[in-house]
N, C-alpha and C positions, 0 to 999 in steps of 0.2 A: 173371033174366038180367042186368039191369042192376047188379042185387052181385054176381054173379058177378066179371061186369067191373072194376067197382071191386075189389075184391079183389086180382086179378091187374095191376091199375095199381100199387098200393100197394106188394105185392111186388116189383114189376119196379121202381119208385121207393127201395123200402127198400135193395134189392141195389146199387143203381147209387152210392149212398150209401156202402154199407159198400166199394165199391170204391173210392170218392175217398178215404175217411178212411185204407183203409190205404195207398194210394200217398202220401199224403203225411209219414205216419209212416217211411214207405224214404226217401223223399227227404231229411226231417230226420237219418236216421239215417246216410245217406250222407254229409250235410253234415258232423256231428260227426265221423266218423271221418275229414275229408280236413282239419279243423282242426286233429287231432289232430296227426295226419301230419306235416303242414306245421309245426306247434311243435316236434316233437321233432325235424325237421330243421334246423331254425332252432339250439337246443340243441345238435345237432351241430356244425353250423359252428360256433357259439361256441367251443364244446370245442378246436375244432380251429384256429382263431385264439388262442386262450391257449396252447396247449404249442407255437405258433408263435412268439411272442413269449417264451416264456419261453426256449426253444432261443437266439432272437433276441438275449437280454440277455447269456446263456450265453457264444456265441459271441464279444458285443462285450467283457467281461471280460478273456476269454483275448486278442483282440488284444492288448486293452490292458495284461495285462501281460506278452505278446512284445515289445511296445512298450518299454516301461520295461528289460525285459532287454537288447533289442539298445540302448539308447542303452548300459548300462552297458557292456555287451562293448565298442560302439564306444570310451567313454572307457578303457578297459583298452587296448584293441588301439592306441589315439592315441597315448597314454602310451609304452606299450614302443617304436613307433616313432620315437617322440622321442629315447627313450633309447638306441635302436639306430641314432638318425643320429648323435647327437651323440657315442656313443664312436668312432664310423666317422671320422670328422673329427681323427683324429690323425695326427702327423709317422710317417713309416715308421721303421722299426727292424727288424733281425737280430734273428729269434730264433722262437718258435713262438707265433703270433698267439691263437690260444685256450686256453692254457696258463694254468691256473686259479691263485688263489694258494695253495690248496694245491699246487700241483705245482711251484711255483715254491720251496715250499721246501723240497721233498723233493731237488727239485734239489740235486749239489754243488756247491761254489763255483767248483771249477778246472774241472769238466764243459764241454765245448763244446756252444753256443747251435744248437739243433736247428731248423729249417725246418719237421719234419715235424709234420703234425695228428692229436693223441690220438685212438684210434678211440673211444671212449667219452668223451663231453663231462661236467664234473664241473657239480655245484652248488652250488660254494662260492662262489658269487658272491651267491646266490639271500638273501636277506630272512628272519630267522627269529625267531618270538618264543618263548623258549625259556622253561619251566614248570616252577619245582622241585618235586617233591608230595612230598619227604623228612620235611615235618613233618603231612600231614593227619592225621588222627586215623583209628583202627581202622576206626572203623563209619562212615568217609565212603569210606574205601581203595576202594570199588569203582566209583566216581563217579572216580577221581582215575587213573583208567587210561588208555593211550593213545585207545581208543576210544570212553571216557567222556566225557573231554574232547572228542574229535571231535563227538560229538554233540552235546553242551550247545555248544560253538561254533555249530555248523549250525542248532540251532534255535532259538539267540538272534538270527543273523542273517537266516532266516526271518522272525523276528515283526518284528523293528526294522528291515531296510531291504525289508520286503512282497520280498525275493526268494525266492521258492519253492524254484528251482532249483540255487542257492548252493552249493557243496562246498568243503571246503580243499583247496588244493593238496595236503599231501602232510603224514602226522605221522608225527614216528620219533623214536626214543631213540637218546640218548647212550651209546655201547657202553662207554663207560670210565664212565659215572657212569647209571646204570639209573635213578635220581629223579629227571634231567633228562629233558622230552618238549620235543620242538620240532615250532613249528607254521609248513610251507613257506609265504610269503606271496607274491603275485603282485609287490605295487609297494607303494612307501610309504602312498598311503591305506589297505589292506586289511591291511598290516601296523599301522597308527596304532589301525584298530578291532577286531584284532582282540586285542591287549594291553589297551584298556578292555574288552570282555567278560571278558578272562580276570581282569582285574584285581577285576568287580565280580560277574560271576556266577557262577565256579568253585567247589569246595566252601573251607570255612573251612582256613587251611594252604596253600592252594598259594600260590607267590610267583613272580610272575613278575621273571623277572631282569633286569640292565641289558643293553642293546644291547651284542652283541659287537663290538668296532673291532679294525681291522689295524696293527700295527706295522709300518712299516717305518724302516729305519738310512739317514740321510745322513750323509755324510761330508764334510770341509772347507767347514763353515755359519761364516759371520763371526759371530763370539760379539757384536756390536751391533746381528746383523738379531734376535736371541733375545732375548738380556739387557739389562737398565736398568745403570747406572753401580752400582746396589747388588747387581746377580747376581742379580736377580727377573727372570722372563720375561715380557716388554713385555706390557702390556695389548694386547685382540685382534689375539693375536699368530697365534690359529687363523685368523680370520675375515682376516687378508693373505695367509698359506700358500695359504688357499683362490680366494681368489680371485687371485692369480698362477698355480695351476697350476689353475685350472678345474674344480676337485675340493671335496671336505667336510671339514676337517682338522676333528678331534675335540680334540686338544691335540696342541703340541711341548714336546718336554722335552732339555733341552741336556745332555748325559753326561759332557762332559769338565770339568775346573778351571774355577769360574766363576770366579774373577779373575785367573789366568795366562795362558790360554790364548786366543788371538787368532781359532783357528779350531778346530772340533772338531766332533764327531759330534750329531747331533741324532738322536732316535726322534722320527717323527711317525704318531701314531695317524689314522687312517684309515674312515671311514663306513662304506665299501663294498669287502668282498672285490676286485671287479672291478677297482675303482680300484688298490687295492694293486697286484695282480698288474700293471697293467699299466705301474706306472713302476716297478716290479722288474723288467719286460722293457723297457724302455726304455733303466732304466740312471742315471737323471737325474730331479732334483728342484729346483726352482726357491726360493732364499731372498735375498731382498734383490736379485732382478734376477742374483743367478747362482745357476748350478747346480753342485748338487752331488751328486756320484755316488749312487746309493743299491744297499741289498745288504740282505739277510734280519737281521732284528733277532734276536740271539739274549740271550733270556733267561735269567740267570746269577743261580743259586740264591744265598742271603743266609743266615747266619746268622739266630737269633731277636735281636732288640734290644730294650730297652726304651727307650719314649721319650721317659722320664719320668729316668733313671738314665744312661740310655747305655750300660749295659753290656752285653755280652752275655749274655744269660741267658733263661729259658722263660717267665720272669712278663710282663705285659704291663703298660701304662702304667698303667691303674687299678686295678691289682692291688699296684702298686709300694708301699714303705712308706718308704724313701729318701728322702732330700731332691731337688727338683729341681734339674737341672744342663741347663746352658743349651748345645744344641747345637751351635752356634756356636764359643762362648769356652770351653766344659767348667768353664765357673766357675760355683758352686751360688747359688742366692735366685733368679734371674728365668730369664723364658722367651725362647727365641730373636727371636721377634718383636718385643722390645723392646731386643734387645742392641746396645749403642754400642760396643764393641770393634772395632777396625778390622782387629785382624788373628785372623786364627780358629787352631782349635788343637782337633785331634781326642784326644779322653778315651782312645782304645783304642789310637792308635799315637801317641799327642805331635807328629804331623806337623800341617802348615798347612795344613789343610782342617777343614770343618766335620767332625762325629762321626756322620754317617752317611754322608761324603761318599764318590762313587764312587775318589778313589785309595787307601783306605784299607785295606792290604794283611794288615790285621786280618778284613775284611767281605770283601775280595777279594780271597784270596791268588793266585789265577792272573785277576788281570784283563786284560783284551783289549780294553776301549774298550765291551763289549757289558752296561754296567752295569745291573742292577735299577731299575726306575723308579719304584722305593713313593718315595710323597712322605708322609710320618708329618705326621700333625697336630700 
């Protein structure tokens, strides 16, 4: 009876036992998997706090270079307004206010001065840095294309001023000369960079060419605001032109008899298309405090010359095998820059002028005052 008992104690003891062992094996097992849980949400977050912040850095980039864009737009857009008050800022005059200097010299001379506004605005006033590719070689020809070139521009400006967005205004060819490309520039900075790229990263062969300037013709210039007592034109003689009329004079060059003549025609070369055209509509050119009319420089084809000989002839100065003869005096051994002769003496017509000089009706038998302005070395 009493093992009986015990027996049934021991069992009812053993069981109650294997109950507690296995509740606390669930409990542990529960525990792990809510640590689990709980880490791989932790993991979560992290994940999603990193592709927050990287979005985050993302984002602050692109501000920053909107940033950098709009200050440049701003200095572009400053610029042209500067430039578009200060031409605004001139005396009135007759005649058609946005008439380009190409139109002005399509214009004829006895034509009456029109009021009316071109309906199509020109852009010859516009900036260009023009690109010969007439000497590149075969196997660069396909780099040396209008397009080709637009790109290697684009993505040199790209890398060196970090502008992304960057495009050229506008590229076109020369319809009379197909190996010229010209590249539209906004304002003189963007024209300054964009000739150093062409100049250093285009293919081998292309040449970029000099700055186009504008001719235009004054008439009755006192030969003392121009010339020295020797017939040389005064030192910065550009940099007074300019600053009397508010403009960029590139050089003057006097056209008529540098030691007869009291008053005469000057050609004064010109920065900027705009400028041209607009003292061809104005009419008036500012030298020595007066003014003097101005009109369309017409340039007046030349014989070939040697300038070594003086003759007329096809050979050129280095080609020449003759004795030198002195421009000036047409007497042989020295060069003109050293000649002491006072009075001068043309080799082609025996008249009293130098031997290239514009009355010289050997070089210019129908001259008008509209002389050739090669200055020979």
């Amino acid at each position: 009876m009493i093992t009986d008992t015990n027996k049934r104690i021991w069992r009812a003891s053993s069981t109650a036992s294997d109950s507690g062992s296995t509740a606390n094996a669930e409990n542990e097992t529960v525990g792990r998997e809510g640590e689990k849980a709980l880490l791989l949400q932790v993991l979560e977050e992290l994940k999603d706090l990193k592709n927050a912040s990287t979005k985050q850095q993302d984002l602050i980039y692109k501000l920053e270079r909107e940033v950098v864009e709009t200050k440049e737009e701003l200095k572009r857009v400053t610029k042209q307004l500067e430039t578009t008050t200060r031409n605004a800022i001139t005396p009135p005059f007759t005649g058609n206010s946005q008439a380009s200097y190409a139109d002005v010299l399509r214009t004829p001379p006895d034509s009456p001065k029109s009021t009316e506004v071109p309906t199509s605005p020109h852009v010859s006033g516009a900036l260009f840095c023009t690109i010969d590719v007439s000497r590149v070689p075969v196997e660069e020809s396909n780099r040396a294309t209008p397009g080709g070139i637009r790109t290697a521009v684009e993505n040199e400006v790209h890398v060196e001023k970090e502008s992304p967005t960057w495009r050229c205004r506008a590229v076109t060819r020369d319809v009379k000369a197909p190996h010229r490309i010209r590249i539209v520039c906004r304002d003189e900075e963007e024209h300054s960079m964009i000739k150093g790229i062409a100049e250093k990263k285009l293919p081998q062969g292309v040449r970029v060419l000099r700055d186009e300037y504008y001719p235009i013709k004054v008439d009755g210039v006192s030969r003392s605001e121009v010339l020295d007592v020797g017939g040389k034109e005064l030192p910065g003689l550009g940099e007074t032109l300019s600053s009397e009329n508010a403009t960029e004079v590139i050089k003057a060059v006097w056209l008529s008899d540098r030691s007869r003549k009291e008053h005469g025609p000057v050609v004064v070369y010109l920065k900027k298309a705009v400028e041209a055209a607009r003292f061809l509509r104005e009419g008036y050119f500012y030298a020595g405090g007066l003014s003097g009319s101005t009109s369309v420089f017409k340039r007046q084809q030349r014989p070939s010359q040697c300038y070594n000989c003086q003759e007329l002839t096809d050979h050129k100065a280095f080609q020449c095998k003759k004795p030198q003869v002195c421009r000036r005096c047409a007497k042989e051994g020295h060069h003109h820059s050293v000649c002491a002769e006072a009075i001068a003496k043309c080799l082609l017509c025996g008249g009293p002028h130098e031997s290239f000089g514009e009355n010289c009706r050997r070089l210019y038998p129908s001259h008008d005052g509209s002389a050739s302005t090669d200055d020979p070395a």
